[in-house]
N, C-alpha and C positions, 0 to 999 in steps of 0.2 A: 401426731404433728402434721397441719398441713400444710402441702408445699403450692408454689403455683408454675408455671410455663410460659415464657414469653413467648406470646405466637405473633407476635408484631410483622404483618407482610410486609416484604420490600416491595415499593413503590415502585414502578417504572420510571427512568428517566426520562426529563421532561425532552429531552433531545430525539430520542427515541420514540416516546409516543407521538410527537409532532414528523415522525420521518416515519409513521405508520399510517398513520392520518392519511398524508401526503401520496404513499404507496398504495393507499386502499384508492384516492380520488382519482389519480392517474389512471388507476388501472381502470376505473370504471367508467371513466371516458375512453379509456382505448374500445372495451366493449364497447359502448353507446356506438365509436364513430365506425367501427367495423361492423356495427348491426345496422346500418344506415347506409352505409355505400358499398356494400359488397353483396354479390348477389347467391343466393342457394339454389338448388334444384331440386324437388322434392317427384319422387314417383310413386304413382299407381299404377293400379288396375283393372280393369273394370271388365267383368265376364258375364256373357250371357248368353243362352240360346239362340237370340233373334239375330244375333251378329254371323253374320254369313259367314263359313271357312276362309272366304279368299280376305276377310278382314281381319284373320287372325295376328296379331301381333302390329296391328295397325297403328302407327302413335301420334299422338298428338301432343303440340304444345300450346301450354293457356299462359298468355302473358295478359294482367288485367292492374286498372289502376295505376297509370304511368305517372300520371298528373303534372307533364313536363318535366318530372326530374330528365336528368340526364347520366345513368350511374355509365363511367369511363366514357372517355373521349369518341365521341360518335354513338353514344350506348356499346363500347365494345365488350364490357361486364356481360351484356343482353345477348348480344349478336354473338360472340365468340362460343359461349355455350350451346345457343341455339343451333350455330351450325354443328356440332359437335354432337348433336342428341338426331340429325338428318330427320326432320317430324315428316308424315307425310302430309299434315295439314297444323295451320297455324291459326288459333283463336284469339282476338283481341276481345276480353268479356268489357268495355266500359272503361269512362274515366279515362282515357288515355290521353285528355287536356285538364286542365285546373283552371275554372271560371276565375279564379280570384287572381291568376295569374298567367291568364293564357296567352298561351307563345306554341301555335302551331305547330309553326313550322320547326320549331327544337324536334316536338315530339315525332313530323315527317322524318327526320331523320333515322328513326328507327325502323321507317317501312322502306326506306331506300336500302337499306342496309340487307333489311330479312326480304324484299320483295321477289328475290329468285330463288330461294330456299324450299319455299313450300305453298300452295294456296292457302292466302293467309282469308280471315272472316271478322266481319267485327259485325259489334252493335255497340247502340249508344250505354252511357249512362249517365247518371244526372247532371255531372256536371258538364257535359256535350248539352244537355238541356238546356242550363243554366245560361250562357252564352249567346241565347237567342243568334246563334251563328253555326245552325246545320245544314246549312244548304252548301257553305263553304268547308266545311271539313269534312261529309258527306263526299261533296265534290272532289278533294284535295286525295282523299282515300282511294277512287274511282280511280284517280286518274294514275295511281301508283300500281293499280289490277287489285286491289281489294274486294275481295265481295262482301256489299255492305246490304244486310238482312233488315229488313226495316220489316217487320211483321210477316212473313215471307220465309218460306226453305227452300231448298235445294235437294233434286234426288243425287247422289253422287253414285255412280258407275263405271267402279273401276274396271271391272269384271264382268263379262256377259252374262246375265241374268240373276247380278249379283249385286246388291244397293242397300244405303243407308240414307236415311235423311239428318242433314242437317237445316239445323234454322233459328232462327233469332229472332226478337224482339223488341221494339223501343221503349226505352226505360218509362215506365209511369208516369214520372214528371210530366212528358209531353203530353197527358191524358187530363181532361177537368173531373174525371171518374176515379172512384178510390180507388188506390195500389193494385189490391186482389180483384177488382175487375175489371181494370183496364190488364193486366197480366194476362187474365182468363182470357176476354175478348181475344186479345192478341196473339194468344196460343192457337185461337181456333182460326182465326186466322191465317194462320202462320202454316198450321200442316190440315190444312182442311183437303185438300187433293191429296195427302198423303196415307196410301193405304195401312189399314189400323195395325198389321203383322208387321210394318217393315222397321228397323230398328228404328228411334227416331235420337238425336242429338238436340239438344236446346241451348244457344246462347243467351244469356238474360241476366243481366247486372245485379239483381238484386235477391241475397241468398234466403231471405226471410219470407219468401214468395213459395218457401218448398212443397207446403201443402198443396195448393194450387198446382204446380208443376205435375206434385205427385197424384192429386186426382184427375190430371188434364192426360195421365198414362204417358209421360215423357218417360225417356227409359234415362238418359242422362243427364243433366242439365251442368253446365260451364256458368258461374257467378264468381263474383269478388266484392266489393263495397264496401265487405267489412273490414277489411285493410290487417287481417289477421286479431282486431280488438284491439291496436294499438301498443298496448303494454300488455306483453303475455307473463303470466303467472304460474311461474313450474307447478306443475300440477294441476291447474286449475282453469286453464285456457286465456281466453282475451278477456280485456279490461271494458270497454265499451264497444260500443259500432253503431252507427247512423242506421237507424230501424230496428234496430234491434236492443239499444239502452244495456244497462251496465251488464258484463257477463254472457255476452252474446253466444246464445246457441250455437250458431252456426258461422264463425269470426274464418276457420281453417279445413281442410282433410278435407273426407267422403264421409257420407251421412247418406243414409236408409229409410227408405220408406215404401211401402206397399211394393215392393219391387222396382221403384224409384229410384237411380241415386242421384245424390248433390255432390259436383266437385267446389270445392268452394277456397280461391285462391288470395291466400295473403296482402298478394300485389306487391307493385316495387316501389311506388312514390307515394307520398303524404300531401293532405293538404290542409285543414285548419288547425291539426297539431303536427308541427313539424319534426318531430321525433320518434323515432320508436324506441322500445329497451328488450330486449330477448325475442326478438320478432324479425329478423331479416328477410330483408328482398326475395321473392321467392317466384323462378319460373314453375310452373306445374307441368309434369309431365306426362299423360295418362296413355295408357297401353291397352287397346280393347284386345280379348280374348273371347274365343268360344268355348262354348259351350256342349261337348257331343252328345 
């Protein structure tokens, strides 16, 4: 005799599914809006032989990518952290206006803030290009005590008989020569008196340039522009990035090469997509160590 089973599922109320709906959208704008206005810190480290003892535990902070937002009133999200990590040097990698919406003087307010903190550094990137207006925010940086690297380093000496070079680059853009050889040029430029043992530090907006860096024997290089790829994918990094197209190599973190590395920093502002999703603001913090 055969029997049968009512396996009939009960349905969700329709009340309930619509007040899960509801619970799941909520929630995912609370993430969106907290991944967009709050800031992370993220650290390294970076160790090597050429790094003199007395720079041991030396740190720096890289803030790149502002694009005028303003996260907390004064950038206080920015500044409150910053002073709280005490750097002994501060790096601006680029992008620290938005051509499509540039408002300086917002983005001044962040070096009035950090200007006694640390010696701060910048160089451009494309969108300080873009703007045909670097003579004035060049200027405007100057006049705040910025050291602004226009293809050019610095030996820094803290210590007697004890030095690192840092130095920077102007972003591409400002070149009529393709990316990798105005980069190149620029580099030789930039540490051409600097002797070939001494560590050398590189600012340089654009993280897709690594190979270059890393045959040009940079021992560090400070980049951002990928904006972290915009929408990051657990597991699988970022979504695009300007030079680099969908899945970008090099969008976050430290990356290796020939004895190279790349810090390469998410940033805190956006600028032709105004969102991010699992990607937050991010100061970088790097700690050089030696090497005995």
């Amino acid at each position: 005799m055969k029997t049968t089973t009512n396996t009939t599922k009960k349905k969700m109320p329709l009340r309930r599914k619509w007040f899960f709906i509801l619970f799941i959208l909520v929630l995912l704008c609370f993430v969106v809006y907290k991944g967009n206005t709050t800031v992370g810190v993220t650290h390294y480290e970076i160790a090597s032989d050429k790094i003199p003892a007395n720079y041991d535990k030396y740190t720096i902070v890289q803030i790149s990518d502002l694009h005028d937002a303003e996260l907390g009133e004064n950038h206080s999200h920015v500044v409150d952290r910053v002073k709280m990590i005490t750097p002994q040097a501060i790096f601006i990698t680029g992008d620290f206006i938005d051509s499509n919406r540039y408002d300086l003087e917002k983005s001044l307010i962040l070096i009035e803030e950090l200007q006694f903190v640390a010696p701060i550094y910048y160089v451009t990137g494309n969108h300080e290009i873009a703007t045909q207006d670097m003579d004035r925010i060049k200027g405007a940086l100057e006049d705040l005590g910025v050291r602004v690297l226009s293809n050019e380093a610095d030996v820094i000496t803290l210590f007697p008989d004890s030095s690192i070079a840092i130095g920077g680059i102007e972003d591409p853009l400002a070149s009529e020569l393709e990316d990798d050889e105005a980069v190149k040029i620029s580099i030789e430029q930039a540490f051409e008196n600097i002797p070939d043992e001494m560590f050398k530090v590189l600012l340089s907006h654009r993280p897709e340039q690594f190979d270059v860096y890393a045959e040009a024997g940079i021992d560090v290089t400070f980049s951002g522009h990928a904006h972290g790829g915009q929408f990051r994918i657990p597991g699988i990094g970022g979504l695009v990035s300007p030079g680099q197209g969908w899945f970008p190599k090099y969008s976050s973190g430290v990356h290796e090469k020939n004895g190279s590395d790349l810090v390469v920093s998410r940033g805190l502002g956006n600028s032709i997509i105004p969102v991010r999703l699992f990607n937050q603001p991010e100061i970088v913090v790097v700690t050089l160590r030696t090497i005995e």
